[in-house]
C-alpha positions in Angstrom: -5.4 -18.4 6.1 -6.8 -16.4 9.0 -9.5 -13.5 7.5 -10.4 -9.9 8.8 -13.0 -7.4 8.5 -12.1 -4.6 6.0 -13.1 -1.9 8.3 -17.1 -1.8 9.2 -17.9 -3.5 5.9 -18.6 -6.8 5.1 -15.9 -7.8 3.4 -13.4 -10.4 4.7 -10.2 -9.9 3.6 -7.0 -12.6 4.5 -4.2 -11.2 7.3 -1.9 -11.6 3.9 -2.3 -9.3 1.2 -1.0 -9.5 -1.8 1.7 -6.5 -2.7 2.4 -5.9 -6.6 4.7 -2.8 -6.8 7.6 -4.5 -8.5 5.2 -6.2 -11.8 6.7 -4.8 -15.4 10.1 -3.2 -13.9 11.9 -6.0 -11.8 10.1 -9.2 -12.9 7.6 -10.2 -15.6 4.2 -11.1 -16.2 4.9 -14.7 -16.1 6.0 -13.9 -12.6 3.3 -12.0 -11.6 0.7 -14.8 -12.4 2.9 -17.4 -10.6 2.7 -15.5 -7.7 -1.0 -14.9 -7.5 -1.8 -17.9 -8.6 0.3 -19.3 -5.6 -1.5 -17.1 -3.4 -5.4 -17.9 -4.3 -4.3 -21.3 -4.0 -3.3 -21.0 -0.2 -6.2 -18.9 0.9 -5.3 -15.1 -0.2 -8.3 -13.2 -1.8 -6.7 -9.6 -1.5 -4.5 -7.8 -3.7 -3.4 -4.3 -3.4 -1.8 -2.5 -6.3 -1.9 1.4 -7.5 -1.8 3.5 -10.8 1.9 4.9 -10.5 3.0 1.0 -10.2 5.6 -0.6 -10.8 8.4 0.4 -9.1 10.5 3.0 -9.3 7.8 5.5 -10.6 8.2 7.2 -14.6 6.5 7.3 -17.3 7.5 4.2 -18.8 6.7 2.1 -15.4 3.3 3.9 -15.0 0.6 1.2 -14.9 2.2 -1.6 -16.1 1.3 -3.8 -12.8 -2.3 -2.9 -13.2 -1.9 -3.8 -16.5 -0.6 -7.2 -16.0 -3.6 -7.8 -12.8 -6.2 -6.7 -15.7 -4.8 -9.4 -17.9 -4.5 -12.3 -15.7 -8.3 -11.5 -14.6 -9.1 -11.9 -18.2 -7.6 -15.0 -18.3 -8.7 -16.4 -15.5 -12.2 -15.2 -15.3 -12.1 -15.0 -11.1 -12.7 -11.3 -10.9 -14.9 -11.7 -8.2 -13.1 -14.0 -5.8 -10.5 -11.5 -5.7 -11.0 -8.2 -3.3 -9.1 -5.6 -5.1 -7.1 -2.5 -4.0 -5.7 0.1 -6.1 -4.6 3.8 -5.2 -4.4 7.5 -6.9 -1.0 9.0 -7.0 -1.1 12.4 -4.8 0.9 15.4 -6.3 4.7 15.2 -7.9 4.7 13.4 -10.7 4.6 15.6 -13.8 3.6 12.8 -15.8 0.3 12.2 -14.2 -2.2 14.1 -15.6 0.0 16.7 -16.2 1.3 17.2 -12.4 0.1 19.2 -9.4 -2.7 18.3 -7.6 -4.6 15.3 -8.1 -7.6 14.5 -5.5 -10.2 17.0 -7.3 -13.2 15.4 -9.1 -12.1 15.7 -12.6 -8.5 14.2 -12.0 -9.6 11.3 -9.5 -12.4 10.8 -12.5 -9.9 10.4 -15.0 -7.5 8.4 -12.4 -10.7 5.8 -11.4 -11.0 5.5 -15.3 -7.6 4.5 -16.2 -7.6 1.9 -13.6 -10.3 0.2 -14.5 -9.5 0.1 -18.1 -5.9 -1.4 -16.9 -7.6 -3.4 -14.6 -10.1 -5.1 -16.9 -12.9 -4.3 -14.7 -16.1 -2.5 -13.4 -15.6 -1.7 -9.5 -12.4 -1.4 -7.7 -13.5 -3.2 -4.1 -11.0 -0.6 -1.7 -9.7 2.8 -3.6 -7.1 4.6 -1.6 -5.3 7.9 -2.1 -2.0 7.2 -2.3 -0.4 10.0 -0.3 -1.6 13.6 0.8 -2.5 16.2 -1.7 -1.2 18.6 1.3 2.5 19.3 2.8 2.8 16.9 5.3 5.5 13.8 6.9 5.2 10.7 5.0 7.6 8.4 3.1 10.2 8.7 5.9 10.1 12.2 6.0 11.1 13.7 9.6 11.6 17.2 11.0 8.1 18.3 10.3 8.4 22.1 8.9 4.2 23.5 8.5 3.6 25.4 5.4 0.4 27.2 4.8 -0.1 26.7 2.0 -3.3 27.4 0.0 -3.2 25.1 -3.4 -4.2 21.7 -1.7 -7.5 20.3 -2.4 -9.7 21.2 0.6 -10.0 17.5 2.0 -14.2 17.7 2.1 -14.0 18.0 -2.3 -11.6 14.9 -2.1 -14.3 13.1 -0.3 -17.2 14.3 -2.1 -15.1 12.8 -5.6 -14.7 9.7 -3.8 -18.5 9.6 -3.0 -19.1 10.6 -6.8 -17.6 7.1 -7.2 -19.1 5.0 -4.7 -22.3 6.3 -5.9 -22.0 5.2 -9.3 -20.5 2.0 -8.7 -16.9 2.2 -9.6 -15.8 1.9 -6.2 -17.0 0.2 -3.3 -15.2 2.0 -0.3 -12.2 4.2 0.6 -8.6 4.5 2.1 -5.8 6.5 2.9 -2.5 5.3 2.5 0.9 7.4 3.9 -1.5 9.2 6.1 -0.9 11.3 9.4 -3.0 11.0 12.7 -4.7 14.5 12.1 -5.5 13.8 8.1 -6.7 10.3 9.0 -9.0 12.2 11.9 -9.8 15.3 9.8 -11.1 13.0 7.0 -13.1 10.5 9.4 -14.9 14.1 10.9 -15.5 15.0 7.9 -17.4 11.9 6.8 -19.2 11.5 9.9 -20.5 15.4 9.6 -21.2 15.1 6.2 -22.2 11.8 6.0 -20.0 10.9 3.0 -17.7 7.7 2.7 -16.2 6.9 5.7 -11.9 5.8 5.6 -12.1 1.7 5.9 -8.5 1.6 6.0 -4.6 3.4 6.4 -2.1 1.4 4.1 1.5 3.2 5.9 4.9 1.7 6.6 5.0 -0.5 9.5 7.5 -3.2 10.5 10.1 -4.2 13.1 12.4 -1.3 11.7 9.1 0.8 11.7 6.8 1.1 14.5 6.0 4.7 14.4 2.4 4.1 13.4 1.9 3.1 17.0 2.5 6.6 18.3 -0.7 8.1 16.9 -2.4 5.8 14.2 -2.7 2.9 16.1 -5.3 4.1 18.8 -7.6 5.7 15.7 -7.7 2.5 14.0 -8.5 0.6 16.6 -11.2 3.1 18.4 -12.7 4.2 14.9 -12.4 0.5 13.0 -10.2 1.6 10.3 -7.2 -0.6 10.0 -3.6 -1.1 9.4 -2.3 -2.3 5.7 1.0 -2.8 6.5 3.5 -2.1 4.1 7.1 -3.0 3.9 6.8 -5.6 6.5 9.9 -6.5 5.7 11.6 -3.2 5.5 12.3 -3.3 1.5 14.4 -6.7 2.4 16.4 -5.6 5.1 14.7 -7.7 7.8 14.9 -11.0 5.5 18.6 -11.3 6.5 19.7 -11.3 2.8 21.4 -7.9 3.1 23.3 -8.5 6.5 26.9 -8.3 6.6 26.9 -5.6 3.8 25.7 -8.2 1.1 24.2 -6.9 -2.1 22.4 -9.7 -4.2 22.2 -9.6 -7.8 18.8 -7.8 -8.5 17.2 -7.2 -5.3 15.6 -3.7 -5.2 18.2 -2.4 -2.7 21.0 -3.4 -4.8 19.5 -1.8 -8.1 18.0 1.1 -6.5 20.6 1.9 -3.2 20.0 5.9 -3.5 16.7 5.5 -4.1 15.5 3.4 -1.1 17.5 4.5 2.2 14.3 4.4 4.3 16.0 1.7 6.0 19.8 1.4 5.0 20.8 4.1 7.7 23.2 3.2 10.3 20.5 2.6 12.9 18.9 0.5 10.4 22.0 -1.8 9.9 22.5 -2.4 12.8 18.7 -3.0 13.9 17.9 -5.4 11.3 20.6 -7.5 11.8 19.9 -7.9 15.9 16.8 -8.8 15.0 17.7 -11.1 12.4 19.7 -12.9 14.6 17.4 -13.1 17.5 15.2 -14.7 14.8 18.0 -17.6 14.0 18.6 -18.0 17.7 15.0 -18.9 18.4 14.4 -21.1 15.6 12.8 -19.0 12.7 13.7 -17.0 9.8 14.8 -13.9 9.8 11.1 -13.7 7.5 8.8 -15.4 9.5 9.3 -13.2 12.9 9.3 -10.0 11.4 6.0 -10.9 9.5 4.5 -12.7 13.0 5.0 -9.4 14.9 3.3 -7.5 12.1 -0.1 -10.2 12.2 -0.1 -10.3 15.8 -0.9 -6.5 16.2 -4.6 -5.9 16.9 -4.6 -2.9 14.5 -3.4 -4.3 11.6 -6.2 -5.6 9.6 -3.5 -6.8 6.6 0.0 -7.4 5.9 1.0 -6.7 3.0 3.9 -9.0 1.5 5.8 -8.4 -2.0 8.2 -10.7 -3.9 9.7 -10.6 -7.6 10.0 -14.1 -7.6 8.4 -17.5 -6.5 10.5 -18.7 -4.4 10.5 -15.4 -2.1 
């Protein structure tokens, strides 16, 4: 296993991390200690999960996978050998908290301490919020239309909560995730002017199907050391091969979920994943291992984050 700095701090984290978005919905918690215990065994020490999980998002799904994590560190007693992510849901889901915005002190408070109750533990090593508290592109969303809107929390109180928690040891350090180049440059101003926590890393979307984080992300990460956590290296399965030829296997999270997940199930996306799945064959690999090579091999990426609901994936 090949290891990377999380950002400027001293943690090393492995080029694999870890994803647990589909623990309590599509597989069990039998499952979900096979699979980490698979993965410490082969060198992975970092896990990334978040409050809404698993997948898809209600209130019955909400924080089962932390749930399961917290019991398989009881049983295992090896919190410490794993470096733990988890994130706090942004705003639009009425079941958080009671909806609206979420990134002021009290909510993130109550957020951090939900987690760690879950989670069976003191610290949480890398918290991220999920997605903006403000109008902006993410999940896929294109044709950028500005609002002005005056309801989001001012981006300087979401950083003081966050230092609230570093200070008093529930968190270690900080993270974005489905952030823009001007929120991820706003918030590392910020931090620098302020001198509160500084963003360690951006958890967005980035794959074969996916490379728009290297229109405006990539030269931020790089040039401020805050890296890529990739997600959905694989593009939610498409660029595994499984669903070429218009195949829909039993279970699998685009066959279950088809109107909920069309990130990547567009025409462009049919057709792309299946050129690059058989460009894969043709040169000798899985449709798997090429589209998670050309994730590792980027010099902004400081993680990739892979997911399964089962061993043998």
């Amino acid at each position: 296993m090949k290891f990377k700095k999380l950002g400027t701090t001293n943690l090393n984290v492995s080029l694999i991390c870890l994803g647990t978005m589909t623990w309590g919905t599509q597989n069990t918690e039998k499952d979900a200690f096979e699979q980490m215990d698979y993965s410490v065994e082969r060198g992975i020490n970092f896990f990334d999960t978040a409050e809404i999980y698993s997948v898809p998002p209600n209130s019955e799904s909400y924080g089962k996978t932390e749930e399961i994590i917290g019991n398989w560190f009881q049983k295992r007693k090896n919190r410490k050998k794993i470096i733990l992510a988890s994130k706090v849901a942004g705003p639009g889901c009425e079941w958080i908290r009671g909806g609206g915005n979420n990134f002021n002190e009290k909510k993130i408070g109550e957020a951090i301490d939900g987690s760690l109750k879950r989670l069976k533990t003191d610290y949480i090593d890398l918290y991220q919020l999920h997605w903006p508290d403000r109008s902006a592109n993410f999940f896929g969303k294109l044709s950028y239309n500005h609002q002005d809107e005056d309801d989001f929390i001012d981006l300087k109180v979401q950083l003081e909560a966050l230092d609230e928690l570093v200070k008093n040891g529930k968190i270690k350090y900080i993270g974005l995730s489905n952030e823009t180049p001007w929120g991820l440059m706003k918030f590392l101003s910020l931090s620098y002017k302020f001198d509160l926590p500084k963003i360690m890393s951006v958890q967005n979307p980035f794959s074969l199907l996916n490379r728009s984080y290297e229109v405006g992300m990539a030269e931020i990460s790089i040039r401020e050391k805050c890296g890529l956590l990739a997600y959905s290296p694989l593009a939610f399965g498409m660029l595994t091969g499984k669903y070429d030829g218009g195949k829909k296997p039993d279970n699998a999270r685009l066959t279950l979920y088809a109107n909920m997940y069309t990130r990547y199930t567009k025409k462009k996306g049919l057709i792309y994943s299946e050129k690059f799945n058989n460009l894969a064959l043709k040169s000798g690999l899985t449709p798997t291992q090429m589209a998670l090579a050309f994730v590792n091999s980027r010099p902004f990426v400081t993680s990739n984050i892979i997911g399964a609901t089962n061993l043998d994936q």
